[in-house]
C-alpha positions as CSV (number, residue, x, y, z in Angstrom):
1,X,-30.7,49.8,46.7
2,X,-27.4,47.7,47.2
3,X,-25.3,48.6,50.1
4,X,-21.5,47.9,50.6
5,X,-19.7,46.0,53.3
6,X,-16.4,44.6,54.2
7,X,-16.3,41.5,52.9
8,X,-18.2,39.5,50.3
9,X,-20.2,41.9,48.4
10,X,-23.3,41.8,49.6
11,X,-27.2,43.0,47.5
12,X,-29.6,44.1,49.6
13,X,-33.5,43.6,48.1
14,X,-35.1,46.6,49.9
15,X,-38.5,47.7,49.7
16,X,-38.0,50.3,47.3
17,X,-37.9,47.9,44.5
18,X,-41.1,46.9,45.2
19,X,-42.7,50.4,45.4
20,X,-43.1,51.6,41.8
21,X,-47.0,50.5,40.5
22,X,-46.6,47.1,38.2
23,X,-49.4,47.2,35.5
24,X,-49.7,43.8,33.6
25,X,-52.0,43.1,30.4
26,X,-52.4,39.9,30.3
27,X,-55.7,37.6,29.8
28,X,-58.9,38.3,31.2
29,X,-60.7,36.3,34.0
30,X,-64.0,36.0,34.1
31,X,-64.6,39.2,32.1
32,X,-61.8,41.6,34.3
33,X,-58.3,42.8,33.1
34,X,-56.1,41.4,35.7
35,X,-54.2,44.4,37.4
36,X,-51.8,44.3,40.0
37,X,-50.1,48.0,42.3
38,X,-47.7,48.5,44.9
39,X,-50.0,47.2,47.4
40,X,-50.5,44.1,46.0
41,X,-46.3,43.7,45.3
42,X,-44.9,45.6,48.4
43,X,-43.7,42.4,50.3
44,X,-44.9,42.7,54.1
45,X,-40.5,42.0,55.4
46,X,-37.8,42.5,53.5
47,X,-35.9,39.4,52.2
48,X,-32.9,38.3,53.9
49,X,-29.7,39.9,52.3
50,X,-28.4,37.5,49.2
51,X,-24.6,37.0,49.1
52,X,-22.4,36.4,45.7
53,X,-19.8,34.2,45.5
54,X,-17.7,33.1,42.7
55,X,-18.8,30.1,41.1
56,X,-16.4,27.8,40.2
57,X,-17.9,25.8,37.2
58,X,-15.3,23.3,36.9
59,X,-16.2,21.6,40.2
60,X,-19.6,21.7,39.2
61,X,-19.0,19.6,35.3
62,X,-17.2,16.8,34.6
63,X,-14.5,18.6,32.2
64,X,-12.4,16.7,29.5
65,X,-8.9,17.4,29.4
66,X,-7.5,18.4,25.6
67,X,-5.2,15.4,26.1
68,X,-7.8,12.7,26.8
69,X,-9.6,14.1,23.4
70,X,-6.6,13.8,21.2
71,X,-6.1,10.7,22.8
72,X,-9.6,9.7,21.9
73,X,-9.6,11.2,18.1
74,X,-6.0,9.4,17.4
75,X,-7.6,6.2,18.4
76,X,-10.2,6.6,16.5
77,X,-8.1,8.0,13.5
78,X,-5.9,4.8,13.4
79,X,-8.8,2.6,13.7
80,X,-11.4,3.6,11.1
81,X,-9.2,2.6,7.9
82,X,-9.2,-1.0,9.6
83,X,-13.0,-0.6,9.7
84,X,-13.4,1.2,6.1
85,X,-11.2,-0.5,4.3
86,X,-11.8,-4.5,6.0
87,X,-14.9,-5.4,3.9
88,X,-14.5,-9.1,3.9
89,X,-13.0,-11.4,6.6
90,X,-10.9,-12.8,4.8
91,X,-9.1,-9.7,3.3
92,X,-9.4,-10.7,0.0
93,X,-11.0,-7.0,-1.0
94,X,-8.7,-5.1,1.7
95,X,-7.0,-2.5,-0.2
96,X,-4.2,-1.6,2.8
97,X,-3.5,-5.6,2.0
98,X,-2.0,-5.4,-2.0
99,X,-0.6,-8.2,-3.4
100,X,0.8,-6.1,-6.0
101,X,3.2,-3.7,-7.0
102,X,-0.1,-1.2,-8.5
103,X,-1.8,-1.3,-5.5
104,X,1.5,-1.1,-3.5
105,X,1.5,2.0,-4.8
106,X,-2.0,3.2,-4.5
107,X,-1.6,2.6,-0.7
108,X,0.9,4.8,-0.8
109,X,-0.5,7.3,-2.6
110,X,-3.5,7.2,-0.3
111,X,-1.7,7.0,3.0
112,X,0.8,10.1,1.6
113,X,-2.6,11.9,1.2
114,X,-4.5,11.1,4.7
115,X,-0.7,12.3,5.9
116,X,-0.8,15.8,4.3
117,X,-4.4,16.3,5.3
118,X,-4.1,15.2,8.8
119,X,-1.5,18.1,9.1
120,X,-4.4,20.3,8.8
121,X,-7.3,18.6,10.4
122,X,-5.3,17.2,13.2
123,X,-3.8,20.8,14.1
124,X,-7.5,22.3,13.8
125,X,-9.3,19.6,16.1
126,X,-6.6,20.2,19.0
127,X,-7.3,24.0,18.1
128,X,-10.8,23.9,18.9
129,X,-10.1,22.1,22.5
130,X,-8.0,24.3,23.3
131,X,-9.5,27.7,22.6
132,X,-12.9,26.1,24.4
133,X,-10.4,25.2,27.8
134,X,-8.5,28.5,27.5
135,X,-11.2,31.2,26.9
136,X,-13.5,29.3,29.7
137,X,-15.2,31.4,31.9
138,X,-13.2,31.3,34.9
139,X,-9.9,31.9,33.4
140,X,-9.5,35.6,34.1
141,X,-6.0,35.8,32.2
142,X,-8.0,35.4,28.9
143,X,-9.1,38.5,27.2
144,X,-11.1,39.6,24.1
145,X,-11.1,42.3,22.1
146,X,-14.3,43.8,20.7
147,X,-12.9,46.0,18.2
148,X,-10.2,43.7,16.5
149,X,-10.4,43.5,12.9
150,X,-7.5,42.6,11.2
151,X,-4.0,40.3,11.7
152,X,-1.5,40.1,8.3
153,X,0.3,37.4,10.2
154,X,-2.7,35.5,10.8
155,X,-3.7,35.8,7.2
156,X,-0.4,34.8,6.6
157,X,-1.2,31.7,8.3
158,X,-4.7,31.0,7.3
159,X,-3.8,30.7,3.9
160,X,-0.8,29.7,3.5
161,X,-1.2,26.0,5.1
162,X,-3.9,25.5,3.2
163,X,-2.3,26.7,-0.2
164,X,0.9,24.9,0.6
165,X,-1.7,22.0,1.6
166,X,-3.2,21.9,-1.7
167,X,0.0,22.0,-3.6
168,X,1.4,18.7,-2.2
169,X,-1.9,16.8,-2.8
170,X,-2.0,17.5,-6.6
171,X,2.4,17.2,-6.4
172,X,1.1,13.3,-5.1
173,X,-1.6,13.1,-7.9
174,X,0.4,14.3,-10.9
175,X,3.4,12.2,-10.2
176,X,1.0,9.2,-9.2
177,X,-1.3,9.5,-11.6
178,X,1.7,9.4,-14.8
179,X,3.7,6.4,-12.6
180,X,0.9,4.4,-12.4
181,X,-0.3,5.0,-16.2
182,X,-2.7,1.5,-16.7
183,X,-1.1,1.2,-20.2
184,X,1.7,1.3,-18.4
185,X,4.2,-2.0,-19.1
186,X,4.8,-3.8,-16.0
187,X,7.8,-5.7,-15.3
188,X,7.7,-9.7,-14.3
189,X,9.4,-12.8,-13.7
190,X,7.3,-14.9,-16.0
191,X,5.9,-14.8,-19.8
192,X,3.4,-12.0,-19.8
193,X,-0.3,-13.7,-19.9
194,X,-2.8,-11.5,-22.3
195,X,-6.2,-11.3,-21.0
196,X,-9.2,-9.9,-22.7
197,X,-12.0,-8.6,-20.5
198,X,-15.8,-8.3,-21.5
199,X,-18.5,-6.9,-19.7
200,X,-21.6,-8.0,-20.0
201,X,-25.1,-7.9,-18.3
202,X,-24.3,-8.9,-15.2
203,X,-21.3,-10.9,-15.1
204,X,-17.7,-11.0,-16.3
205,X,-15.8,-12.7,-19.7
206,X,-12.1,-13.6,-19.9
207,X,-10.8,-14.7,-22.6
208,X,-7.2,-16.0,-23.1
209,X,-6.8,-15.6,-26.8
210,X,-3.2,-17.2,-26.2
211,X,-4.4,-20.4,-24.5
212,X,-7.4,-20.8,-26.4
213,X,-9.6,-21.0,-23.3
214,X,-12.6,-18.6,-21.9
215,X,-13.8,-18.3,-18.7
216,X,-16.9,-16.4,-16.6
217,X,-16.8,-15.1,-13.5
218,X,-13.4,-16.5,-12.3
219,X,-9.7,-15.3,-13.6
220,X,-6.6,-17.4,-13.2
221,X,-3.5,-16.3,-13.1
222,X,0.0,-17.1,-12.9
223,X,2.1,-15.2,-9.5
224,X,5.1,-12.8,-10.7
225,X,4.1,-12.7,-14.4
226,X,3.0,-9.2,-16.4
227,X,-1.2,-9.4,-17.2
228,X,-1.6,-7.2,-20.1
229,X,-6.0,-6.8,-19.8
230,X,-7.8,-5.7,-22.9
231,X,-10.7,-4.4,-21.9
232,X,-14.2,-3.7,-23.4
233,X,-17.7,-3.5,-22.7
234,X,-20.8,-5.3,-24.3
235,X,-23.4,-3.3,-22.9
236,X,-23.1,-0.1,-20.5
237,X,-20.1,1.4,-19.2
238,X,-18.7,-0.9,-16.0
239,X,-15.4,-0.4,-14.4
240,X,-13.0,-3.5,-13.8
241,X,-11.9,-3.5,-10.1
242,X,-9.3,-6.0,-8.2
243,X,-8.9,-3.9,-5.1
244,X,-5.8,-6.2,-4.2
245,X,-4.1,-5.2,-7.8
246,X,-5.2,-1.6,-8.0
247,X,-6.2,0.6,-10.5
248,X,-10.0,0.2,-11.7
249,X,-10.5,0.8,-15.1
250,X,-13.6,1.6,-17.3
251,X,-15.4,-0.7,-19.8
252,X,-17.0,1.0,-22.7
253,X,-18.7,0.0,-25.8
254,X,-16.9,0.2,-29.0
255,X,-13.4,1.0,-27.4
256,X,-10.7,-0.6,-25.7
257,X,-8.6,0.2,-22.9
258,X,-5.4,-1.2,-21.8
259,X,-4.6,-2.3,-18.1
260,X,-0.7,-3.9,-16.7
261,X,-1.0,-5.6,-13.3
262,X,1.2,-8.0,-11.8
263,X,0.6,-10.3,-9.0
264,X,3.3,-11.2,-5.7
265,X,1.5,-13.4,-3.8
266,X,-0.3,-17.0,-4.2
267,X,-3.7,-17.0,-3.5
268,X,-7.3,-16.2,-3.6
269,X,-8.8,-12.6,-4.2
270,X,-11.7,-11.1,-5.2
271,X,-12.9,-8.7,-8.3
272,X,-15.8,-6.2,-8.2
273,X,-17.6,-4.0,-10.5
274,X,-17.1,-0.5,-9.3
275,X,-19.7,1.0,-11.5
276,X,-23.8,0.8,-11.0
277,X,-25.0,-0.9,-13.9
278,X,-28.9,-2.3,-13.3
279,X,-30.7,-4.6,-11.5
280,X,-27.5,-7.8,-11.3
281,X,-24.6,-4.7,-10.3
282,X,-24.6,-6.4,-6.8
283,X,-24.0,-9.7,-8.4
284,X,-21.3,-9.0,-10.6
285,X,-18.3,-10.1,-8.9
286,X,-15.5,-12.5,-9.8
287,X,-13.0,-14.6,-8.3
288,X,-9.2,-13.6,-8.6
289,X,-7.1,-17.2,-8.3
290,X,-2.8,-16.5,-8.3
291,X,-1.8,-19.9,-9.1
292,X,2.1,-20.8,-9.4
293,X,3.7,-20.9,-13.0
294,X,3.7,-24.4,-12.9
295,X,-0.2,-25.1,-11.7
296,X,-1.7,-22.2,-14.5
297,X,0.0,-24.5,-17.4
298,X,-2.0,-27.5,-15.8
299,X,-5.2,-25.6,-15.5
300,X,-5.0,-24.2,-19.2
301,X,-4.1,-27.5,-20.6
302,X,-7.5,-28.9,-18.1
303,X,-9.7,-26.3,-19.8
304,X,-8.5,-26.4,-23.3
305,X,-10.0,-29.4,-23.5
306,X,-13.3,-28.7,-22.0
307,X,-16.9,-29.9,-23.5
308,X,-18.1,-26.8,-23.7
309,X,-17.2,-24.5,-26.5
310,X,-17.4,-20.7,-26.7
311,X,-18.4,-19.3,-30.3
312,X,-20.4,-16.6,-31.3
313,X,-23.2,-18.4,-31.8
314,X,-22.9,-19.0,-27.7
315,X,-21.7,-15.9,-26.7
316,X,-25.0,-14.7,-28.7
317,X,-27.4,-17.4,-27.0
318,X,-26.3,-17.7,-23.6
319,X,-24.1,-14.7,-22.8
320,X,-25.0,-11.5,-24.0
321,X,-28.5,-11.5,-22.6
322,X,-29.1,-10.3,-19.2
323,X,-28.6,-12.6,-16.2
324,X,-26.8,-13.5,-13.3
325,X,-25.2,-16.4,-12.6
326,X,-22.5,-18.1,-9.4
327,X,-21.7,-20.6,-11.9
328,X,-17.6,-20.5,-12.8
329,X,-17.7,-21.1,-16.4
330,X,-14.8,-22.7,-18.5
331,X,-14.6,-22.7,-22.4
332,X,-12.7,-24.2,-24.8
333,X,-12.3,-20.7,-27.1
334,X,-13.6,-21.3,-30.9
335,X,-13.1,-18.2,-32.4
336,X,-9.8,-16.6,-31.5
337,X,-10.6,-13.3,-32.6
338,X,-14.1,-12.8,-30.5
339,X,-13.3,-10.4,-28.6
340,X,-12.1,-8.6,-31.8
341,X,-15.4,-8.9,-33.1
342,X,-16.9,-7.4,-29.9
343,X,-15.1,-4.4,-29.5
344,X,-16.1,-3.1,-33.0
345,X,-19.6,-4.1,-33.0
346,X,-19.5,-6.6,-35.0
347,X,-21.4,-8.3,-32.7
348,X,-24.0,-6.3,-31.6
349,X,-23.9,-4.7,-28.0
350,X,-26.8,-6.3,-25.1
351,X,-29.7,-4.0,-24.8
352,X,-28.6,-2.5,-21.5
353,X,-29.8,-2.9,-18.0
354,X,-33.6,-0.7,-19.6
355,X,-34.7,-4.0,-20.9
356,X,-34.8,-5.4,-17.9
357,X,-38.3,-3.5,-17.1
358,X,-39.8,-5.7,-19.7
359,X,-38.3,-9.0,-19.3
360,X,-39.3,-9.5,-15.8
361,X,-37.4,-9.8,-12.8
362,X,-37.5,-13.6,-12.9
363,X,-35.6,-13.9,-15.7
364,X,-33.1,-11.5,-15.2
365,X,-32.3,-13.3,-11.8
């Protein structure tokens, strides 16, 4: 029974609630159904009356504003690419660091394309604050409406950012993708330096056919001038990766692909296989050295007339089978047209990462 007064509403508990026989089945105890009646529920006083008041939840939890959490998830925005994309301390893998004019324009490309998707996430994250402050509880000038169904303009609007969305990421990728063609010529300041590229079980072969000279696991080139990479594989398919360049590239067996990279900037960078290829993948890396015009003549001219020579015969015995290895190799190249010989089988291809199962560990490390 609830009676009215002036004032703060006020319930009243009476007696009468109390009055109506309560039956409950529950367990049994020691061997009786447990039953309760009016007499055992009628209270012997009735409570004292209970006043409601308004609750005012906000004084009660420690509420966010919608402008400390963009805040927050800007901050955190601008400093996860820095995280992501910093693998090494010395930047020599940071892709938002190119030293060329490829992977100038991949950051661009990629940076255009976190741009036009922000547009959508950003808008949607500050939505959802937003709706969650406004449509609180307590705000009694927000309303719903049980039997809405339908809105054309906020169809309209649903899918028409996204469409519109979609449309200028693959505008971005077409035009990209055709600009930065890897067969692509490549303009310079120097003589263009021809570099062919083998993969191999698990470690890297550059040959300059030009210079006469072969290297492993280490690539020298001159700053400003065009590299025109010839690339193949001599076992499974690997992918050629200089983050600091751009554009990785796939090494297959029995083909050969073209890649044009120039770079700006003296110094030391690193190369990476992008693609999992067996038990050595985490091993196959390569150092990238930009050396001045003057200072690649002197180390071509130093290596041409190294002891060791690379041949078939050596490529056979101490190449092509499967091994890892930190040692920077240098050749004096026998056989100019090796990699020729590669690429169409002539040589035959390693046995791929499988043998590895029956070689042992030990000797593929």
């Amino acid at each position: 029974m609830t009676s009215e007064v002036s004032g703060p509403r006020v319930v009243n508990l009476g007696v009468e609630a109390h009055r109506q026989t309560i039956a409950i089945r529950g367990d049994t105890l020691g061997g009786e159904r447990l039953r309760t009646t009016h007499a055992q529920m009628e209270p012997k006083a009735s409570p004292a009356p209970v006043v409601l008041h308004p609750i005012n939840r906000d004084s009660h939890v420690h509420s966010v504003s919608p402008l400390d959490a963009i805040l927050f998830i800007s901050a955190l925005a601008i400093s996860l690419p820095h995280r992501v994309f910093q693998t090494v301390p010395d930047t020599s893998m940071n892709i938002l660091d190119p030293q060329g004019p490829i992977a100038a324009a991949d950051k661009t490309i990629l940076i255009d394309s976190i741009a036009i998707m922000l547009a959508i996430v950003v808008p949607t994250i500050v939505a959802i604050f937003v709706f969650a402050w406004y449509f609180r509880r307590s705000n009694i000038r927000a309303f719903y409406w049980p039997d809405w169904e339908y809105s054309g303009r906020l169809e309209l609007v649903v899918w028409s950012i996204p469409a519109l969305t979609i449309v200028l990421l693959g505008g971005v990728a077409w035009i990209g993708s055709h600009q930065l063609d890897p067969a692509r010529p490549v303009e310079g300041t120097g003589q263009g330096i021809t570099i062919q590229v083998v993969s191999l079980d698990w470690k890297w072969l550059f040959i300059y056919p030009d210079q006469r000279i072969a290297t492993v696991n280490t690539l020298t080139v001159p700053v400003g001038s065009p590299l025109h990479f010839q690339l193949t594989s001599a076992s499974v398919m690997n992918v050629f990766f200089i983050p600091q360049l751009g554009s990785m590239i796939y090494t297959m067996n029995g083909m050969v692909n073209r890649l044009e990279l120039r770079a700006d900037n003296i110094g030391d960078l690193q190369g990476i296989s992008a693609h999992f290829s067996g038990d050595g993948f985490p091993e196959m890396m390569f150092d990238v050295h930009v050396v001045s015009q003057t200072d690649f003549s002197s180390w071509a001219s130093g290596a041409v007339r190294s002891d060791k020579v690379l041949n078939a015969e050596v490529y056979r015995k101490d190449l092509l089978k499967q091994s890892t290895t930190k040692d920077k190799l240098a050749f004096r190249l026998d056989e100019p047209l090796l990699f020729h010989d590669i690429a169409i089988q002539a040589i035959p291809p390693g046995p791929g990462p499988i043998e590895a199962v029956n070689i042992g560990v030990d000797n593929v490390r």
